[in-house]
PASEBA-1860 file (N, C-alpha, C; in nm, 3 decimals):
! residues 246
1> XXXXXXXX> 7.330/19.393/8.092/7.393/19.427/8.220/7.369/19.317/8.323 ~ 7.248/19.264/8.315/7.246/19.160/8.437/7.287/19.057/8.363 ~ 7.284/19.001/8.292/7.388/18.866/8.195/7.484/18.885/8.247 ~ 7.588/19.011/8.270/7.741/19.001/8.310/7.727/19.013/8.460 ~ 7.637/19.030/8.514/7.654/19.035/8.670/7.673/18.928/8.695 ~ 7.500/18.827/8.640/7.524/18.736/8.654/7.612/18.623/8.598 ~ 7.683/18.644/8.503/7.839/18.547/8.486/7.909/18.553/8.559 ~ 7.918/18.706/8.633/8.060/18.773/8.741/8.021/18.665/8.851
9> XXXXXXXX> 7.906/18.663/8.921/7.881/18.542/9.019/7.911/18.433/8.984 ~ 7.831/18.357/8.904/7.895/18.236/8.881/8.021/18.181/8.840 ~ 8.078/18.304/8.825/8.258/18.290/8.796/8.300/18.286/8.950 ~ 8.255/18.345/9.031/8.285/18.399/9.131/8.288/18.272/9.232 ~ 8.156/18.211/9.195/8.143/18.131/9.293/8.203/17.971/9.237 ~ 8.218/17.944/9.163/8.318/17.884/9.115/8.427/17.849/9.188 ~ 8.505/18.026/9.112/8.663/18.023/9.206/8.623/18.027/9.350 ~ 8.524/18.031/9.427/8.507/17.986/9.544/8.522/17.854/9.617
17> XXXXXXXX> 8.410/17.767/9.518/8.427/17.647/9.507/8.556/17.562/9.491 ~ 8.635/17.610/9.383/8.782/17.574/9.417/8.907/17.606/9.478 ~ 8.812/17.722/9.503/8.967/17.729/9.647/8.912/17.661/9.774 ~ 8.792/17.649/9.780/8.788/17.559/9.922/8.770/17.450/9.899 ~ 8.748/17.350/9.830/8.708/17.238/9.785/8.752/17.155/9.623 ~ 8.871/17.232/9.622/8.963/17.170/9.485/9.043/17.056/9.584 ~ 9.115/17.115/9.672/9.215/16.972/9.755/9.111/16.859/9.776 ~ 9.000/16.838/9.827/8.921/16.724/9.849/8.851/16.686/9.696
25> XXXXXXXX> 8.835/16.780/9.618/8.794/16.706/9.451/8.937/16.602/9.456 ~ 9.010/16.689/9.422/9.164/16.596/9.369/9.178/16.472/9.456 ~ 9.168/16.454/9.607/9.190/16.378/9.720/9.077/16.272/9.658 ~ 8.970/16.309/9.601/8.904/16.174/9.582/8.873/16.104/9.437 ~ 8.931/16.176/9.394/8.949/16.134/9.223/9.110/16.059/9.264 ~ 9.182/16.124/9.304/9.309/16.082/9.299/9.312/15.914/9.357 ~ 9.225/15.935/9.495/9.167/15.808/9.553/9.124/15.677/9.484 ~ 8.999/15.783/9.378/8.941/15.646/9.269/9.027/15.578/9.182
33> XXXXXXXX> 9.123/15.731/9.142/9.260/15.622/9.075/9.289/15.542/9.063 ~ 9.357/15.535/9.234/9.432/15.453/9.299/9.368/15.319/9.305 ~ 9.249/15.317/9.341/9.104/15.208/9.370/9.116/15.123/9.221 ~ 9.118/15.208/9.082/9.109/15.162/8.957/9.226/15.086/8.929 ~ 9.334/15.126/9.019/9.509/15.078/8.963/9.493/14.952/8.995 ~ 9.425/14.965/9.177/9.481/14.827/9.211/9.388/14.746/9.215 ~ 9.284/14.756/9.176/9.183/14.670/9.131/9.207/14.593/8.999 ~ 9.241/14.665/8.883/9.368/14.598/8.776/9.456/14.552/8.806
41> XXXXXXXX> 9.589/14.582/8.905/9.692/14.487/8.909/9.619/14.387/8.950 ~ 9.486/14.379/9.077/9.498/14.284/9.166/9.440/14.178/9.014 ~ 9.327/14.215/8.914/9.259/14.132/8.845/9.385/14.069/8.783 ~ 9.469/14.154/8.737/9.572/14.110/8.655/9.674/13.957/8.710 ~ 9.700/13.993/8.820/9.764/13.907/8.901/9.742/13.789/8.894 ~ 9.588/13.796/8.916/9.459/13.668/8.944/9.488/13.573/8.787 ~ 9.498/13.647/8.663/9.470/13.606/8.583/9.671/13.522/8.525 ~ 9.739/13.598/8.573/9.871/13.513/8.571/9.856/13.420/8.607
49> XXXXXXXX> 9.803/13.434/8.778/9.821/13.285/8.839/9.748/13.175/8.776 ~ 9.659/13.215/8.720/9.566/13.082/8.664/9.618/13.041/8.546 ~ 9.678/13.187/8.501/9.771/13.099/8.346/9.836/12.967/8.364 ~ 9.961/13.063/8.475/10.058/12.962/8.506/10.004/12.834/8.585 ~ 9.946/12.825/8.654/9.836/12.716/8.679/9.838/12.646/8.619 ~ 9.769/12.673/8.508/9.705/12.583/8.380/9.864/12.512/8.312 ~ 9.921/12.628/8.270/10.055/12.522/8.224/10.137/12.454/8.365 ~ 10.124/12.511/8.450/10.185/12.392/8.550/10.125/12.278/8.562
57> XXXXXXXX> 10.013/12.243/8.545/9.940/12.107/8.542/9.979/12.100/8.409 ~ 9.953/12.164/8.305/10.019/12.092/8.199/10.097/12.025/8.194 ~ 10.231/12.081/8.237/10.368/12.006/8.283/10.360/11.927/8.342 ~ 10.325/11.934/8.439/10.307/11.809/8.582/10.239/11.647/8.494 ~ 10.099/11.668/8.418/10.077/11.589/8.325/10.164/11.536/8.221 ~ 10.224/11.644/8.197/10.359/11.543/8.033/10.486/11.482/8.116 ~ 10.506/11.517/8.304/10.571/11.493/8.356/10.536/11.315/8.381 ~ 10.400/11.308/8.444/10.353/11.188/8.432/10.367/11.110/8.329
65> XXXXXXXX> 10.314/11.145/8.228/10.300/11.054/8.098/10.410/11.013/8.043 ~ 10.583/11.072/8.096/10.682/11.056/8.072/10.693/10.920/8.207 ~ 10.683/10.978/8.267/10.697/10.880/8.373/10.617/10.760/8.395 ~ 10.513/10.778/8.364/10.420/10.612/8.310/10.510/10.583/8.149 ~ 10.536/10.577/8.105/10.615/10.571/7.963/10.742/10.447/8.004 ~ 10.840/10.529/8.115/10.962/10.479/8.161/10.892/10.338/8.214 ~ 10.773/10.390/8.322/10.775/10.244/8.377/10.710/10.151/8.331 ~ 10.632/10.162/8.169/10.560/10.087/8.096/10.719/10.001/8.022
73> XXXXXXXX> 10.805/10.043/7.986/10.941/9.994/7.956/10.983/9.896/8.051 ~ 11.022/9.996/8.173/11.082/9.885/8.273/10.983/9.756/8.309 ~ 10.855/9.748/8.264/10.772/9.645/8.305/10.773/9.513/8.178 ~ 10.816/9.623/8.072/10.878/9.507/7.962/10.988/9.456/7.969 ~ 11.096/9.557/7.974/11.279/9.446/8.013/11.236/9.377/8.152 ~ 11.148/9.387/8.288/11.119/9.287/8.336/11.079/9.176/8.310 ~ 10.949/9.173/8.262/10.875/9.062/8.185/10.952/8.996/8.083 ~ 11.073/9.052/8.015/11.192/8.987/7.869/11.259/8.911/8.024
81> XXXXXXXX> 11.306/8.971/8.134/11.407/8.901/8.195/11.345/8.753/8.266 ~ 11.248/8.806/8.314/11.156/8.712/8.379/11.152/8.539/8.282 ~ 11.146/8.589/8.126/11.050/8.486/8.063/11.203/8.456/7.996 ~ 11.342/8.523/7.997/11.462/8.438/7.982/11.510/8.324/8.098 ~ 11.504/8.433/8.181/11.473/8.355/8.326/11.412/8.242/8.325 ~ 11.294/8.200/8.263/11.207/8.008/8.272/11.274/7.995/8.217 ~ 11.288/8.048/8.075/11.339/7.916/8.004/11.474/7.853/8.060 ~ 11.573/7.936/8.122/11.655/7.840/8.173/11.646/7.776/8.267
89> XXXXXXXX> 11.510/7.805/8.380/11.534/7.700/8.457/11.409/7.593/8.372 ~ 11.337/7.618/8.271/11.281/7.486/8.228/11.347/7.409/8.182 ~ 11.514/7.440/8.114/11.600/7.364/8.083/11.610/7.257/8.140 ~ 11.657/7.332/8.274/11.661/7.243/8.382/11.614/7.186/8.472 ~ 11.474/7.167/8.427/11.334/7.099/8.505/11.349/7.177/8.644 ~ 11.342/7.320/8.653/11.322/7.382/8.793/11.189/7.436/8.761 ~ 11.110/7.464/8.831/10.987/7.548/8.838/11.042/7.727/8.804 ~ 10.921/7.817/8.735/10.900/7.885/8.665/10.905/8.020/8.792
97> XXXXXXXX> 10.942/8.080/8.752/10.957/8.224/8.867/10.916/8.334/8.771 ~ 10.822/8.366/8.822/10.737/8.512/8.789/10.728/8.579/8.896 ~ 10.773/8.692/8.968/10.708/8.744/9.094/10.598/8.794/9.061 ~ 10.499/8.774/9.159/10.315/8.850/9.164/10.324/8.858/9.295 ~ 10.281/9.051/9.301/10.154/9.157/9.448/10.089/9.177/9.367 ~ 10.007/9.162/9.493/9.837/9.210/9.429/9.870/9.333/9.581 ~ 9.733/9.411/9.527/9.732/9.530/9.648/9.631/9.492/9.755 ~ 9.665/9.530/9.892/9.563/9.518/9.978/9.540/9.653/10.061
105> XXXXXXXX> 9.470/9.650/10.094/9.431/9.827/10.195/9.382/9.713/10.347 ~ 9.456/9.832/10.410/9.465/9.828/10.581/9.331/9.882/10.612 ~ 9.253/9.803/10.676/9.069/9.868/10.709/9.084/9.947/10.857 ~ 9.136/9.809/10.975/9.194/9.896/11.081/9.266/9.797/11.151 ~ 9.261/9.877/11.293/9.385/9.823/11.384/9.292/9.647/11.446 ~ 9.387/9.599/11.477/9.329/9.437/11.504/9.330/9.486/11.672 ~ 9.364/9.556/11.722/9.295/9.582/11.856/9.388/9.761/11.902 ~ 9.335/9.861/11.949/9.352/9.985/11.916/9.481/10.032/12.034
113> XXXXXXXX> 9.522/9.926/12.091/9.664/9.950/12.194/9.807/9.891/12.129 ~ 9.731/9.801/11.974/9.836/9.761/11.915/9.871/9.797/11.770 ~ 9.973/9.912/11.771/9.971/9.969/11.643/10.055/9.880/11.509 ~ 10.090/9.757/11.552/10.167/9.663/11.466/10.106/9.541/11.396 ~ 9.974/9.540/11.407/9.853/9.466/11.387/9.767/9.537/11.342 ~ 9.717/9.474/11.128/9.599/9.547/11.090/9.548/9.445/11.004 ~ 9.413/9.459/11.009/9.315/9.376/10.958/9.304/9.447/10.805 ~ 9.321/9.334/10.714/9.350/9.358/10.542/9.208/9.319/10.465
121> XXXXXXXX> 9.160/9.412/10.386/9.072/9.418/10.327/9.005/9.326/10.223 ~ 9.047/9.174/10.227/9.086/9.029/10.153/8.996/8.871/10.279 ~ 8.943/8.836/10.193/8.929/8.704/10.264/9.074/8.596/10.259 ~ 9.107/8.562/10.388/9.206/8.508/10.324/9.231/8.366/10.414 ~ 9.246/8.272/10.345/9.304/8.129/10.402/9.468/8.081/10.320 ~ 9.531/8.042/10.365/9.617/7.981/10.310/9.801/8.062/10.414 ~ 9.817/8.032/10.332/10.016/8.013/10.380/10.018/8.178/10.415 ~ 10.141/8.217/10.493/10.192/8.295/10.522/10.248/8.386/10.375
129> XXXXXXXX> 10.254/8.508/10.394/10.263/8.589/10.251/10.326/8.734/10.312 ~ 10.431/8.766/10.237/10.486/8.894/10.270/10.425/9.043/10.204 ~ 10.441/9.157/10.298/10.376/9.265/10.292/10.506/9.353/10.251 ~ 10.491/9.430/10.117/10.585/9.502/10.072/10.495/9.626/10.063 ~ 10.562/9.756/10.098/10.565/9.927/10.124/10.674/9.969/10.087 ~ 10.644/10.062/9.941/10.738/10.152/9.844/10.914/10.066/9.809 ~ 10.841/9.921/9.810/10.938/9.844/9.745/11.065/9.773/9.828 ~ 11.003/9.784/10.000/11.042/9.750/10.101/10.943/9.655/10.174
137> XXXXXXXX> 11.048/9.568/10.254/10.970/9.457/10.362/10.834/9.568/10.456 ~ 10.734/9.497/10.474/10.662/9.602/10.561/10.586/9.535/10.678 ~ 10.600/9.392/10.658/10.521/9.280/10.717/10.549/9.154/10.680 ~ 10.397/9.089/10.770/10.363/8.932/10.680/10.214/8.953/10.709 ~ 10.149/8.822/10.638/9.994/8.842/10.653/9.972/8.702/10.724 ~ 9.883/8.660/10.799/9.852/8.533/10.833/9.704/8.550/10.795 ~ 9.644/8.410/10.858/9.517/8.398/10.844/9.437/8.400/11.018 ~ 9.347/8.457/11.035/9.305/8.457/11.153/9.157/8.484/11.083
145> XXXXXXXX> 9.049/8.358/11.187/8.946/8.366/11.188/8.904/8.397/11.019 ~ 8.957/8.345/10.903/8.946/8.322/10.819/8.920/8.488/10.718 ~ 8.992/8.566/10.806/9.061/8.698/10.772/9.206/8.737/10.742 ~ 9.245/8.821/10.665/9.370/8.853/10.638/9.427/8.965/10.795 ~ 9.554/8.915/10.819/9.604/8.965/10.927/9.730/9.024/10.884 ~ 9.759/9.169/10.949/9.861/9.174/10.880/10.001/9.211/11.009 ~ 10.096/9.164/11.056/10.143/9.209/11.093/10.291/9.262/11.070 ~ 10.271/9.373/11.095/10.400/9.450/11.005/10.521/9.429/11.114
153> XXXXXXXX> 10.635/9.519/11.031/10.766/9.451/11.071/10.803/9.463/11.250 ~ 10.718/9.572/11.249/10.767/9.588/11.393/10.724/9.507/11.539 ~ 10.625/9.433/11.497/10.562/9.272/11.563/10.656/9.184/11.609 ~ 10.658/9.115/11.709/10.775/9.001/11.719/10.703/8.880/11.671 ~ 10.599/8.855/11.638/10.548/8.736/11.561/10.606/8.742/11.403 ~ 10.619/8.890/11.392/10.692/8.868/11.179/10.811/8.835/11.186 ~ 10.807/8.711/11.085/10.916/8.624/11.131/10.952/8.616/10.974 ~ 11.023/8.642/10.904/11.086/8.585/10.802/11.241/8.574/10.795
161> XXXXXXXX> 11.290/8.474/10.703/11.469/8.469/10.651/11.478/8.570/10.551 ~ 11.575/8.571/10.561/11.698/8.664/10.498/11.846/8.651/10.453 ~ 11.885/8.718/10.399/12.055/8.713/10.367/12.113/8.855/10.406 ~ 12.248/8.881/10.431/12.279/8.956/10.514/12.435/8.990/10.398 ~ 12.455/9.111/10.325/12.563/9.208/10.279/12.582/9.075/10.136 ~ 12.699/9.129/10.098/12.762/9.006/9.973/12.728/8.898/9.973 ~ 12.803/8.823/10.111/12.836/8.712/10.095/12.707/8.619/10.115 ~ 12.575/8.686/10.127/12.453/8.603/10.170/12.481/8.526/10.286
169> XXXXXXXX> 12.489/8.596/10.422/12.490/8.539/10.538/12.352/8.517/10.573 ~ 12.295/8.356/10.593/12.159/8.348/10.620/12.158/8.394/10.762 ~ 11.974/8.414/10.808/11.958/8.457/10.922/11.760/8.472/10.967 ~ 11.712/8.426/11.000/11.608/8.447/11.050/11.582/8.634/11.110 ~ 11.508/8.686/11.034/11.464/8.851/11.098/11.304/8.841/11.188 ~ 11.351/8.904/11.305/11.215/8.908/11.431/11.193/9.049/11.398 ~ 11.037/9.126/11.437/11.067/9.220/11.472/11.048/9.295/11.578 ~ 11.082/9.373/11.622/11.089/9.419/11.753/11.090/9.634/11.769
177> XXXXXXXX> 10.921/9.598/11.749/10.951/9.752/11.737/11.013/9.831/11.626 ~ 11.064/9.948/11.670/11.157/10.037/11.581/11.315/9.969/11.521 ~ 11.271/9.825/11.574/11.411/9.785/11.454/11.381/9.615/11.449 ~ 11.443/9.546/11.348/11.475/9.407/11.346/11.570/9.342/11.417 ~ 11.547/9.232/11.486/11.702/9.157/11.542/11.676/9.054/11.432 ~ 11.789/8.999/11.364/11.801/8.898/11.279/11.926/8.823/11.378 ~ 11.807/8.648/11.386/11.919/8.585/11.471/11.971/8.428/11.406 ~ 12.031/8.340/11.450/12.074/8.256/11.425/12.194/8.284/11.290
185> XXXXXXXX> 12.229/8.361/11.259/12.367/8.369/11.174/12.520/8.327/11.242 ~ 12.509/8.219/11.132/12.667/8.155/11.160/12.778/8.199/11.220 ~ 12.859/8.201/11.301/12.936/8.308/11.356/13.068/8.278/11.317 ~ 13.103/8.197/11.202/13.197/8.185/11.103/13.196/8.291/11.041 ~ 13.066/8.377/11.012/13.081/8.493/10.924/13.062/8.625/10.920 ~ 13.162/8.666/10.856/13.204/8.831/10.916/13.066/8.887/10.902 ~ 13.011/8.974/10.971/12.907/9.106/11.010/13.029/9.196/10.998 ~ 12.942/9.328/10.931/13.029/9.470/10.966/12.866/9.519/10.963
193> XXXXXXXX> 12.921/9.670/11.003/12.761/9.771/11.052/12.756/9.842/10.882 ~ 12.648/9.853/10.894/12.634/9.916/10.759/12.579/9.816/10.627 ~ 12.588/9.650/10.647/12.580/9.561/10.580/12.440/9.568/10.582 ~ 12.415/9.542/10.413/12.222/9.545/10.402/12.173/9.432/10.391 ~ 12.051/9.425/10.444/11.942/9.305/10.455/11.883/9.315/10.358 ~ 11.850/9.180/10.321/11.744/9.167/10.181/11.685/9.035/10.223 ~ 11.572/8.997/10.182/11.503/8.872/10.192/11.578/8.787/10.074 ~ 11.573/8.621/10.161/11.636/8.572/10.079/11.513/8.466/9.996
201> XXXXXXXX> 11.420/8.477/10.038/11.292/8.419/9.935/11.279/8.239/9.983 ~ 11.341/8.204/10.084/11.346/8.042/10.097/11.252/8.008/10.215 ~ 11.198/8.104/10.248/11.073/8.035/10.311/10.959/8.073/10.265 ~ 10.977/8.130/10.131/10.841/8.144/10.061/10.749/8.228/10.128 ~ 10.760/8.351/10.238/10.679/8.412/10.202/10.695/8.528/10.138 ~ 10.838/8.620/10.113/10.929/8.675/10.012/10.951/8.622/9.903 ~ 10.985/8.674/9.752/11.073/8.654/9.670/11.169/8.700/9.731 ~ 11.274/8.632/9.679/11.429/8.701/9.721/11.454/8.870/9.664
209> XXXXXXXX> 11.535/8.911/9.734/11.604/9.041/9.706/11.514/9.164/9.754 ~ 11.436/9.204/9.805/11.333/9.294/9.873/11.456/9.329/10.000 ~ 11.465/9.476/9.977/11.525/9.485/10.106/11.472/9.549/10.215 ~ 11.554/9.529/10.342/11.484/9.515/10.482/11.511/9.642/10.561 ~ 11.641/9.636/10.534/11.701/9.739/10.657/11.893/9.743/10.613 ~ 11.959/9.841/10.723/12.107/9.760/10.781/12.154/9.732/10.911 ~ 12.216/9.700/10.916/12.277/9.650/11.031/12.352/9.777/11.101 ~ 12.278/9.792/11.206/12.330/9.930/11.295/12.433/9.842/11.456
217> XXXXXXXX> 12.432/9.671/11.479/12.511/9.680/11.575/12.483/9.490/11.560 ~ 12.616/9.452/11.609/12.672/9.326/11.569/12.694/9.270/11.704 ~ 12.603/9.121/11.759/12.604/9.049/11.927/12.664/8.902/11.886 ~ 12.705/8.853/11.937/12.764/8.717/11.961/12.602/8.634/12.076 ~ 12.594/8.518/12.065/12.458/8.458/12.130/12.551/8.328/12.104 ~ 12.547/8.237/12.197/12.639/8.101/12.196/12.644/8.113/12.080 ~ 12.668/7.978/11.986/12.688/7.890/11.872/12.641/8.000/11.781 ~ 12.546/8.134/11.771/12.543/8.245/11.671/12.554/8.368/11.656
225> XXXXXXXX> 12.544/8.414/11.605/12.579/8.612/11.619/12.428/8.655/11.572 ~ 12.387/8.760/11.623/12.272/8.843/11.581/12.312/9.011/11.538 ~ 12.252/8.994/11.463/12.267/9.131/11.396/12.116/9.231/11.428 ~ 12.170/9.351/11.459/12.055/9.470/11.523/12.000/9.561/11.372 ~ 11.889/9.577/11.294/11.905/9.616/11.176/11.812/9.767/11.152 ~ 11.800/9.863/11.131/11.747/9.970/11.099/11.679/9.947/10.942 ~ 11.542/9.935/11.010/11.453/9.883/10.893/11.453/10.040/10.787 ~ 11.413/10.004/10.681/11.414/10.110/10.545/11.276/10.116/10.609
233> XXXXXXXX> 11.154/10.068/10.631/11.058/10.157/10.642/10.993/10.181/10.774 ~ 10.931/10.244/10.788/10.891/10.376/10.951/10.734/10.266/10.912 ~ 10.762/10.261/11.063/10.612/10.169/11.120/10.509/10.281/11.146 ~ 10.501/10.363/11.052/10.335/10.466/11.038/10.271/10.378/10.934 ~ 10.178/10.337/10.967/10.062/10.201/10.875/10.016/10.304/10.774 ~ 10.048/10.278/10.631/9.975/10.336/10.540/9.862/10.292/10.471 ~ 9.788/10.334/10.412/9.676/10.295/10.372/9.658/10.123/10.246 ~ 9.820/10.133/10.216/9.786/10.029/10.151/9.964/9.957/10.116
241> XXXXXX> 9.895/9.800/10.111/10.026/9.746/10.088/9.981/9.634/9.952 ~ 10.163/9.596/9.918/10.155/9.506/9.817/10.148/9.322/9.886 ~ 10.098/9.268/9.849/10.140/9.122/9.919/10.144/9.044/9.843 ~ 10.268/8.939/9.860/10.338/8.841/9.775/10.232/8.754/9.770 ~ 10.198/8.732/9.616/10.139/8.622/9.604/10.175/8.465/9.573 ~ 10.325/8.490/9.505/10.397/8.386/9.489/10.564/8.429/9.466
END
């Protein structure tokens, strides 16, 4: 008799227990669920991204190695053109044309009010030598105080020649800031806007064909015409340039 009383209570109190306190059991199990779900998606997620990660650098790597590949090629049909190239001018008793940059890095500014002036990381004496950036004019280098100087295009001391569209209209290029004036061109010969600059390599501190800029506006000056040119590269000094060694 008291065995079933006492079951009748603890049945009793039970269904007590869950009628007042079944909605908050469920509310926090249901909770932990939820806690368990997204604690898995979130791990899950984590673990995609690092997949794909991993094969995206994969790719990015066979992307490279394709691309060092191409330009290990193009450095050979250069070097075949280059060395067809002597032999015909050894034919003809001309001197031997190989173009050589070596790299130099910009240390800093040659005085901090002048952003067109940078001191090059090279001891350097000798001749004037051109500064090429992503396969564009970017400067020249002089020698100062038995340091490499570099002043880039936007200097009015960088002074190199040039040729101007087809017909190779010569011309001396100054620079001046956010653009080149190229002056002394013959005024026998047509300028149009849009015509591109390239170095023409005859004052040796260019090889020929490096290009400069175009021609955004066309002046008459007595006996020559000057041409106004929109240089290919932005006078923000990067950390490093190529310079003509010969």
């Amino acid at each position: 008799m008291k065995s079933k009383i006492l079951s009748i209570l603890i049945l009793s109190f039970l269904v007590f227990i869950s009628f007042y306190y079944g909605d908050i059991i469920k509310r926090n199990v249901l909770d932990l669920n939820i806690a368990i779900v997204n604690q898995f998606s979130q791990s899950l997620e984590l673990l995609k991204n690092k997949f794909n990660e991993h094969f995206n650098q994969a790719q990015e790597i066979r992307n490279l190695r394709e691309r060092n590949a191409e330009l290990e090629k193009n450095n050979i049909y250069m070097k075949n053109f280059a060395n067809e190239l002597n032999n015909i001018l050894s034919d003809r008793n001309s001197s031997f044309y190989y173009p050589n940059v070596s790299l130099v890095k910009a240390t800093s500014y040659a005085q901090i009010s002048d952003y067109h002036k940078v001191w090059l990381d090279i001891d350097y004496k000798g001749k004037i030598k051109g500064l090429i950036y992503n396969g564009y004019t970017a400067g020249i280098v002089i020698e100062k105080n038995g340091r490499a100087l570099g002043l880039l295009q936007g200097d009015e001391e960088c002074i190199f020649s040039v040729y101007i569209g087809k017909d190779q209209a010569p011309g001396i290029a100054h620079g001046r800031n956010d653009y080149v004036l190229v002056k002394y061109i013959p005024k026998w010969l047509e300028l149009k806007i849009g015509d591109k600059v390239y170095t023409s390599g005859l004052d040796e501190i260019f090889f020929s064909g490096i290009p400069v800029g175009e021609i955004y506006k066309v002046e008459e000056e007595g006996a020559y015409q000057n041409a106004y040119v929109k240089p290919y590269v932005k006078m923000i000094v990067p950390s490093y340039f190529y310079m003509v060694e010969n």
